[in-house]
N, C-alpha and C positions, 0 to 999 in steps of 0.2 A: 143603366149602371155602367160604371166604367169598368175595365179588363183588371185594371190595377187592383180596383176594392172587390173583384169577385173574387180575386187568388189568392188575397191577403186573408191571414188567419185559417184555422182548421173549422170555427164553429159556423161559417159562413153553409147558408141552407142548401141542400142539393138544391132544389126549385130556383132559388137566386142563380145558382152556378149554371145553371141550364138556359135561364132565361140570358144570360151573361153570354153564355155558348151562341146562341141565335143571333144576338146581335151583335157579336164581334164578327160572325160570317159575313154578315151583310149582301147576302145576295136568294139565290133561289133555294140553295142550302139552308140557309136560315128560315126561309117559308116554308121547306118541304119536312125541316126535323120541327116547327111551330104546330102545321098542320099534324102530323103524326103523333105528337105531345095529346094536341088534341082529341084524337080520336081514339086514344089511349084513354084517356082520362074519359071518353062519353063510354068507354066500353065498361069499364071498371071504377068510378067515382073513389073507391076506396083504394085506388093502385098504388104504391109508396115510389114516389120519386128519388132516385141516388143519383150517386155521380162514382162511376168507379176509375181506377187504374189513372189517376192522377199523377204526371209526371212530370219534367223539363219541359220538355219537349211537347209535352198537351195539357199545360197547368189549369184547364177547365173541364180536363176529363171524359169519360164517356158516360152521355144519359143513358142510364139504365133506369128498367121499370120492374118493380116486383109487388107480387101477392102468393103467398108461401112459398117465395122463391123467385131466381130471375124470369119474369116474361121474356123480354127482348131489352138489348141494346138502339141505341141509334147512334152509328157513327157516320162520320162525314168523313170525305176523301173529298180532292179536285173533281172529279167526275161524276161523284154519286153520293148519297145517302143511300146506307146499309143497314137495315133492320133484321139484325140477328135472333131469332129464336130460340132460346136456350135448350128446350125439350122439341126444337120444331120437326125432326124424323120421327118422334111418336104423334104429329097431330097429324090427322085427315084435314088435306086443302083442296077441298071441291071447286075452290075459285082460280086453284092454280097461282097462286099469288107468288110461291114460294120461285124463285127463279135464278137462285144462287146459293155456293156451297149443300149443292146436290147429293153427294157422291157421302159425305160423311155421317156415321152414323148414329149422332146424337143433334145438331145445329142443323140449321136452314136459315137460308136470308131471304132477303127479296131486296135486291137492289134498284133504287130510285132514280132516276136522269133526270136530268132539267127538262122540264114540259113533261113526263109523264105523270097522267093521270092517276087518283088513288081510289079502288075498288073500296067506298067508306064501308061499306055495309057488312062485305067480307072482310074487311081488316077487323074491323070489330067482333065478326067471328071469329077470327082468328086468335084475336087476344084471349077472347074471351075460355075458349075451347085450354087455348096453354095457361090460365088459371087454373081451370078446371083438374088439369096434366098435373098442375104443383098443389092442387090442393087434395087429390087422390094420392100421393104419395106413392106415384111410380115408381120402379128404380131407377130409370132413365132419365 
C-alpha cells in the first residue's frame, strides 16, 4: 500500500495504517515493529489494533495495542524501536526485558536496536501479564 492512500481519509483501518507504517520504514525497523505486531497478536489473538497521536509530522501515527486498555505502544526513532508499556511499573519482569524509562512510575519500555534479539516467549508474558493489569482494573 502506498504512504498517500494510508493517510488519506479518517476511516482508513488501524491494521492498514500499521501495515503502511512497516513498509514505509523499509528497513530493520520495519522487521523489528512486523516481528513485535506478531508476537502481540500470538500472545492475545483477540488484541485490538489502533493507531494513536496522528500528526504532520507522523501522519501514520503510533501502533498501539489494547485489550481493556493500552497494552503498549511501538514507536520507531533512527536508532530504535520502543515498546512502551502503559501499566509496565505494576508488571513483574522476571525476564528483565524492561530496559528503558526505568525511573517513572506508571511506563516502561524496552528498547530494540538493530540486530537485537527478541525474548519470544517472555514478551508474550509480558503482554500477556499487562492484559491481565487492564483487565483487573488497577488504578495504575
Amino acid at each position: 500500500m502506498k504512504l498517500e492512500e494510508a493517510i488519506s481519509g479518517e476511516a482508513e483501518s488501524a491494521s492498514r495504517l500499521i501495515d503502511a507504517k512497516i513498509e514505509a520504514l523499509g528497513d530493520w525497523r520495519g522487521e523489528m515493529l512486523s516481528r513485535i505486531r506478531a508476537l502481540i497478536n500470538q500472545a492475545d489473538p483477540q488484541v485490538v489494533e489502533e493507531v494513536k497521536w496522528r500528526k504532520p509530522s507522523n501522519m501514520l501515527g503510533v501502533p498501539t495495542w489494547s485489550h481493556g486498555g493500552i497494552i503498549c505502544t511501538g514507536e520507531t526513532y533512527r536508532d530504535k524501536v520502543k515498546m512502551t508499556f502503559a501499566k509496565g511499573a505494576a508488571l513483574d519482569d522476571p525476564s528483565r526485558l524492561f530496559n528503558s524509562s526505568l525511573d517513572g512510575n506508571v511506563r516502561r519500555a524496552i528498547d530494540l536496536r538493530e540486530g537485537d534479539a527478541i525474548d519470544a516467549e517472555a514478551l508474550k508474558a509480558l503482554v500477556r501479564a499487562a492484559i491481565k493489569q487492564n483487565l483487573a482494573g488497577s488504578p495504575r
